[in-house]
N, C-alpha and C positions, 0 to 999 in steps of 0.2 A: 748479579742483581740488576745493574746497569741495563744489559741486554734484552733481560727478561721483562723488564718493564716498556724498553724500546717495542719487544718483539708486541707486547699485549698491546702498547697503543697502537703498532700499526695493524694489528688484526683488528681491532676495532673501527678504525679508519677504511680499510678495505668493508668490512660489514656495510658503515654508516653508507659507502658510497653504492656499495651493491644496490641496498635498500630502494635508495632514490632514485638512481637507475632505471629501477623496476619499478618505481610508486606511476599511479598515473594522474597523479599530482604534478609530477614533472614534465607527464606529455599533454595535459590540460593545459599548462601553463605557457608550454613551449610553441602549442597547434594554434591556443589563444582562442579556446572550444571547451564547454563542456556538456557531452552526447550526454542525454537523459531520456531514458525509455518508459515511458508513459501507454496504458493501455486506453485513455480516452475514454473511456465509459462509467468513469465512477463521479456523478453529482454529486454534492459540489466539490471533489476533491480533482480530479480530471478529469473534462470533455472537451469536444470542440464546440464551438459555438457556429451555428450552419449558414449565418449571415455572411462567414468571413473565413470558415473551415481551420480559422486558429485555433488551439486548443487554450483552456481557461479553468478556472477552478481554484480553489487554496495553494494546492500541493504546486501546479505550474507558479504562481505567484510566488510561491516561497521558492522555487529552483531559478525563478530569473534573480531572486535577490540576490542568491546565491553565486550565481554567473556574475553580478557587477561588483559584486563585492571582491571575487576576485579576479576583476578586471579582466572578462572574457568574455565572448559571446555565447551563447547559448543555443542548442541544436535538439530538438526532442525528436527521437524516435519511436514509432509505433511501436508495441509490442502487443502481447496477449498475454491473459493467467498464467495460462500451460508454457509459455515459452519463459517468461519473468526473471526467474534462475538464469535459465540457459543463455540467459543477454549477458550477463553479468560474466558468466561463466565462459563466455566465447566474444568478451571483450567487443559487444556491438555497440555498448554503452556505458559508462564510466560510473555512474551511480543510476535507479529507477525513482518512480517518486515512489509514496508511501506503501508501501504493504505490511499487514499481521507479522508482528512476530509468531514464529510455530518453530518447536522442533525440527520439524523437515526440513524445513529452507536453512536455517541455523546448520545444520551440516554439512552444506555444499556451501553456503553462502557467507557474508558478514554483514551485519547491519550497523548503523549509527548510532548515536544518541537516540529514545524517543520524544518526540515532542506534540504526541497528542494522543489519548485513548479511545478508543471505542468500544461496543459490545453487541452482537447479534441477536436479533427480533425478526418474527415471522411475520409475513405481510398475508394477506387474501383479499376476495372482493370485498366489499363494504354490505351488498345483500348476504354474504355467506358467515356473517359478524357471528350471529345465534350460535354455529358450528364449533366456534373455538375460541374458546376462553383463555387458557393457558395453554401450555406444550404438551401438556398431557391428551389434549382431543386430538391432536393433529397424528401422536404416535399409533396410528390406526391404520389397518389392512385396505379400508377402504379409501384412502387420505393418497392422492399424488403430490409430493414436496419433486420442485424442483429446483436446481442450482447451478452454477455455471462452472463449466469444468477447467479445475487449477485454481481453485479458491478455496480459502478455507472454510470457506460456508461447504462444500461440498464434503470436507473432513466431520465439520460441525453435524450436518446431517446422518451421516451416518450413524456418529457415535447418539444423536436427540433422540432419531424416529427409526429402530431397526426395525420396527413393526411395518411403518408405511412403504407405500413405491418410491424410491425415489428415480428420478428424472434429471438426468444431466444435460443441460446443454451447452453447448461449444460456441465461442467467440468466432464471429461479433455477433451470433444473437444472443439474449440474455433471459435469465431466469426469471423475471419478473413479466416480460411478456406472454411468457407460458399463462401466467395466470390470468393476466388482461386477456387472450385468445379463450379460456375458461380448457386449455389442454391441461391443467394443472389446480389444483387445491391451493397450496400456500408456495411460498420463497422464503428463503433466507435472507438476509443482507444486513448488514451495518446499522445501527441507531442513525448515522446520519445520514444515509442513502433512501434511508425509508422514511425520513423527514422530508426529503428533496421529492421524492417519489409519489409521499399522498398529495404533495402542492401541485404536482402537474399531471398526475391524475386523478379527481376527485375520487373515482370508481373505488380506488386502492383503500385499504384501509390495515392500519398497522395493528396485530392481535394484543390486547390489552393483558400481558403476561404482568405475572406480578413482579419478576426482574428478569433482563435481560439475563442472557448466556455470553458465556466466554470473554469477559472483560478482557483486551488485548490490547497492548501499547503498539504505536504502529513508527513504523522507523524505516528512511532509505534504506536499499538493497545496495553494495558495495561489495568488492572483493575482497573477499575472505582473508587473502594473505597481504595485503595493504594497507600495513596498519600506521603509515603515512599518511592515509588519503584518510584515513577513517579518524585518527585524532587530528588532523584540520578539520574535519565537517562538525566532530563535537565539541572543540570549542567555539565553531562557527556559533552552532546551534546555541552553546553556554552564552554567550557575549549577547547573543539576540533576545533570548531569554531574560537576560538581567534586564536587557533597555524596552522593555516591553515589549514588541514587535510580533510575537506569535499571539500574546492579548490582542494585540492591535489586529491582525487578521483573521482572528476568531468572531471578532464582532463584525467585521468588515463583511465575511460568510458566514454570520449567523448560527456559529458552529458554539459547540460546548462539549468539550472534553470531560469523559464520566472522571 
């Protein structure tokens, strides 16, 4: 019995070390860095700001807190939709900011804690308002929906409108300028992209449905098999949570979680 209990704690002891070994919690900690791959193009949760080419938004502001809180600098990396995963997954960055929980990504990926919802709304011009009332006008043969590809507005479309064209475009141009160009009928995007979106373009106007689609919790991207890195970031997230601070930057960015 002696032995056998020897032998369990030191297999466990070998486990716990493996683990850390491999966490990149320990080479965050060690480099005194933590990479975050940001795609810049989502108001107000990621962009740059063109005064100064820094990037800004919610989601950066919650990643620098993050950095100082555990007492490390902070390095963002570009990324795009379509590559998003593939950061994660080819270790070019240690966690991304916010993206949709989905199925898909959940299979290759791991995510966080969530700590903010959102849910998908159709945008078009402001004269084309008469056109589309709810989801139902837009799922039409004659109707170009367009969307950015590696999002899950692009999944979301498929499954709203099989009826319409849809229209994918590729990063860094974006699905909502389809529509500004008048190449395109409506968009996709976020409740609160298309808040940010009719403020700086009056033209835009958000389709007055009677509820949103796809109510999604949105949570960092993480690797999957790091489940080191991933219970630090949720108690980060718990601890922040309790002392108000995601309140406190929701008001700060005028944001509000469905």
């Amino acid at each position: 019995m002696k032995y056998i209990t020897c032998f369990i704690s030191l297999f466990f002891l070998i486990i716990s070390s493996t683990l850390n070994a491999e966490s990149r919690l320990k080479s965050i900690l060690e480099n005194g860095e933590l990479r975050v791959g940001t795609t810049g193009d989502w108001n107000p949760m990621t962009y740059k700001d063109p005064s100064t080419n820094e990037y800004m938004g919610f989601d950066i502001e919650i990643a620098r807190e993050l950095a100082k809180d555990m007492g490390v600098e902070i390095k963002f990396i570009p990324t795009e939709w379509k590559t998003l995963v593939t950061g994660i997954l080819a270790n070019k960055y240690d966690i991304s900011t916010s993206a949709s929980l989905s199925e898909k990504r959940a299979l290759t990926t791991g995510y966080t804690n969530s700590f903010f919802k959102l849910a998908t709304v159709p945008l078009t011009l402001k004269k084309n308002s008469s056109q589309y009332v709810d989801w139902q006008d837009i799922n039409n043969s004659s109707v170009t929906v367009a969307v950015t590809l590696g999002t899950v507005q692009e999944q979301y479309a498929k499954i709203l409108f099989p009826n319409a064209k849809l229209k994918v475009i590729e990063s860094p141009a974006r699905d909502f300028q389809e529509v500004l160009a008048e190449r395109a009928d409506v968009h996709l995007t976020s409740n609160i992209e298309a808040a940010a979106l009719v403020e700086k373009y009056p033209e835009l106007y958000i389709v007055p449905v009677k509820e949103p689609k796809f109510p999604t919790p949105l949570a960092w991207l993480v690797s999957q098999e790091d489940q080191i890195l991933i219970n630090y970031i949720n108690h980060w997230i718990k601890i922040k949570k309790s002392r108000g601070y995601f309140d406190e930057m929701m008001n700060k960015w005028n944001l509000k979680s469905l």
